[in-house]
C-alpha positions, 0 to 999 in steps of 0.5 A: 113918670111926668107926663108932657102938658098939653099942646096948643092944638090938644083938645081939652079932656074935660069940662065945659069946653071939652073938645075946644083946642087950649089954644081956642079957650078964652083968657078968663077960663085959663085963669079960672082953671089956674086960681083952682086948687085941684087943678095941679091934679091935671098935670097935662092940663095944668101944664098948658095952663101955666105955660101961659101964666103970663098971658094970664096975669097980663089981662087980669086986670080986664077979668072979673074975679073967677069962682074958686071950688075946692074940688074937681068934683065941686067944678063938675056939680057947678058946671051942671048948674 
């Protein structure tokens, strides 16, 4: 069954910024959340994320290049750092 993404005002479930509305979280987060591999693993998440694929790639000239990590596990050991 294919679950619905995330609205703007759905709180994100995970991470460092648990809780924030995905329409709060800044621009070069979501692109770091789009450049992940695992990310399609969250397909609520994923799909809020690419809903704004646009936005994303409009402002990445402005963006430094995110960190890539190879698993969601990857992701929470580097946000304990």
């Amino acid at each position: 069954m294919k679950r619905p993404p995330l609205e703007p005002d759905s709180p994100m479930p995970w991470g460092e910024f648990k809780g924030t509305r995905m329409r709060d979280l800044k621009i070069d987060y979501l692109d770091f959340l789009l450049r992940q591999p695992w990310l399609p693993d969250w397909p609520r998440v994923h799909g809020y994320v690419k809903s704004r694929e646009a936005d994303i790639i409009a402002a990445r000239p402005k963006l430094e290049q995110p960190k890539i990590l190879t698993t969601f596990d990857d992701y929470l050991r580097w946000g304990r750092r």
